[in-house]
Residue, then its C-alpha position, 0 to 999 in steps of 0.5 A: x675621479x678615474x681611480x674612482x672608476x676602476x675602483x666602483x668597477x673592480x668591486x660590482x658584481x651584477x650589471x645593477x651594481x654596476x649601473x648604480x656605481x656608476x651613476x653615483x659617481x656623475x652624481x659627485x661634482x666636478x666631472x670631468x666632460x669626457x668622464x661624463x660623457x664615457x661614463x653615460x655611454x658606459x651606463x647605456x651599454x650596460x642597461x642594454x646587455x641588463x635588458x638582453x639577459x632579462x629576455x633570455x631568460 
């Protein structure tokens, strides 16, 4: 499941794909509790800064 991780993160190229790598990966069971919860925390930052780069421009 972490190898999935770097793997989703070492190929998206906008904060979107990101975003929905990610997510796709919570949505395959098992998970880990601590992957979910670094993964969700992970998510949130990144929709955050998405947010920030929409309103700079």
């Amino acid at each position: 499941m972490y190898a999935d991780v770097m793997k989703v993160m070492d190929g998206a190229r906008t904060i979107q794909e990101h975003i929905t790598n990610l997510q796709a990966i919570l949505d395959l069971p098992p998970v880990d509790p601590n992957l979910e919860a670094g993964l969700r925390a992970v998510i949130s930052s990144l929709m955050q800064e998405q947010s920030t780069a929409i309103q700079r421009w």
